[in-house]
C-alpha positions in Angstrom: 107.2 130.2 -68.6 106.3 133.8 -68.5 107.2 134.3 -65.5 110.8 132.6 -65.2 112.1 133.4 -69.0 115.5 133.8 -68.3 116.1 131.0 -66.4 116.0 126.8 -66.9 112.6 125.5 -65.7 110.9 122.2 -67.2 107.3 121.2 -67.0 106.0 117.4 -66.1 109.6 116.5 -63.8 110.1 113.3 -62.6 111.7 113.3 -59.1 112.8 110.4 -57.0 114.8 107.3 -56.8 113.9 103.8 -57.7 114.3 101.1 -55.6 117.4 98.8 -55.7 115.1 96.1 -56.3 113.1 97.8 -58.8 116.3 98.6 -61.1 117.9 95.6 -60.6 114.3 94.1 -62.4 114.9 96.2 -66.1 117.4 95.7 -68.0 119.9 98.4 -69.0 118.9 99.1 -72.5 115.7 99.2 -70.7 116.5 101.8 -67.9 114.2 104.6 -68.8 111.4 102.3 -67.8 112.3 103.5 -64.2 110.5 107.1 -64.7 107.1 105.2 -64.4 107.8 104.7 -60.8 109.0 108.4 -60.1 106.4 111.4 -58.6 105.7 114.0 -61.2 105.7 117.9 -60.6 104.1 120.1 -62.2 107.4 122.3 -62.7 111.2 122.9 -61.4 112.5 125.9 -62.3 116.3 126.5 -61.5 117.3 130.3 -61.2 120.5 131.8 -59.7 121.1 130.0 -56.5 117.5 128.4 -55.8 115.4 126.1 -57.0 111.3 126.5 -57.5 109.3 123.8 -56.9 105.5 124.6 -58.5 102.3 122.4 -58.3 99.5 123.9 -60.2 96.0 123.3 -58.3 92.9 124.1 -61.2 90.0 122.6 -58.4 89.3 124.4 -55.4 90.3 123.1 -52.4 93.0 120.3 -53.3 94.5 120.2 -50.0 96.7 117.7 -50.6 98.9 119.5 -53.1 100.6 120.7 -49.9 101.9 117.5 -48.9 102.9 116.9 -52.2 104.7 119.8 -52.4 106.8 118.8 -49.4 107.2 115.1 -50.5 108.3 116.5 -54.3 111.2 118.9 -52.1 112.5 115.6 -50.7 112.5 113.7 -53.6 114.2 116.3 -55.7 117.4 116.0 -53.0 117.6 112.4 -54.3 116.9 112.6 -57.8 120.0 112.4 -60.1 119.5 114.5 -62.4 119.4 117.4 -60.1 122.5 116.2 -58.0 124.3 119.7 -58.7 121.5 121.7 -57.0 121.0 119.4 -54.1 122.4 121.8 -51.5 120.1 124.4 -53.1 117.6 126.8 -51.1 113.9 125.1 -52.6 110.9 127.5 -52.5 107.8 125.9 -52.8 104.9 127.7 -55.2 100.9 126.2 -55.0 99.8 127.9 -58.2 96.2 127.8 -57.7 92.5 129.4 -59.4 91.0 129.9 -55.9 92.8 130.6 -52.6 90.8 131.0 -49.1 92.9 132.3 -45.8 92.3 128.6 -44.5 94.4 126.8 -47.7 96.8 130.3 -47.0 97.2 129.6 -43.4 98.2 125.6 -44.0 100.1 126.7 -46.7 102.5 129.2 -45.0 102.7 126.6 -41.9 104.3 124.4 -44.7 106.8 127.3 -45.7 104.6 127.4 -49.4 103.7 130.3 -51.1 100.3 130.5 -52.1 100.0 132.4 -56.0 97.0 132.8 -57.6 96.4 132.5 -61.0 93.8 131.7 -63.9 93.3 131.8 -67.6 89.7 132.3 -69.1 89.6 128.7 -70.5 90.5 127.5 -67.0 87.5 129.6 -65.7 85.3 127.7 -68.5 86.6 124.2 -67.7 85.9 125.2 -63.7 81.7 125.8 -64.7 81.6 122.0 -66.3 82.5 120.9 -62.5 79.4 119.7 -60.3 78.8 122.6 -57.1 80.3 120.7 -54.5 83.3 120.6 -56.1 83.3 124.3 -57.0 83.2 125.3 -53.6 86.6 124.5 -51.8 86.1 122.3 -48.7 87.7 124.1 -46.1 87.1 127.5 -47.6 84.8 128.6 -44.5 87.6 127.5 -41.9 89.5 129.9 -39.9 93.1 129.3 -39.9 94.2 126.6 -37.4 
């Protein structure tokens, strides 16, 4: 929020399409039982002629938010609600606590942009975790 002010953005997005087989299953008056089955991103924030994609990362070393990231770019080309920016250049933002050049390197291969970010009460919430999941796995790798 503080960093996009003046433009649309939305937190918790559902992105994807249902199944035919799914929809046909809920009644109409029912329909918004269909976001259960959609992905959720963190954010999507729409600015003048491109759209953000942003998954925030808070453990070290969750890997996997890069795939997600690339899964949540193709389901936002499907997703109705953001029909109108479809044919919209989508950067794609891992907003994480702890970055390494390993997560960096797998990152940029991915066309992601690695920021890093943390808030003090996200530092406290990180010294509750147990060591081994303090320390990133893959943070002693050279790039690949």
């Amino acid at each position: 929020m503080k960093t996009y002010p003046a433009f649309t953005w939305k937190l918790n997005v559902r992105l994807g399409k249902p199944t035919e087989e799914i929809k046909e299953g809920i009644p109409e008056k029912r329909a918004g039982l269909l976001q259960v089955y959609k992905l959720i991103v963190d954010a999507v924030v729409i600015s003048e002629n491109k759209v953000t994609i942003i998954e925030c990362v808070v453990r070290p070393g969750e890997y996997y938010k890069i795939q997600q990231l690339n899964t949540y770019e193709r389901a936002f080309k499907v997703t109705e609600e953001f029909r109108q920016y479809w044919d919209w250049p989508v950067e794609k933002i891992i907003l994480t606590t702890e970055t390494d050049p390993f997560m960096e390197s797998e990152a940029a291969r991915n066309n992601i942009r690695v920021v890093k970010f943390t808030e003090p009460d996200i530092e406290a919430y990180k010294q509750t975790l147990r060591k081994r999941q303090i320390t990133p796995r893959g943070s002693g790798l050279e790039p690949i």
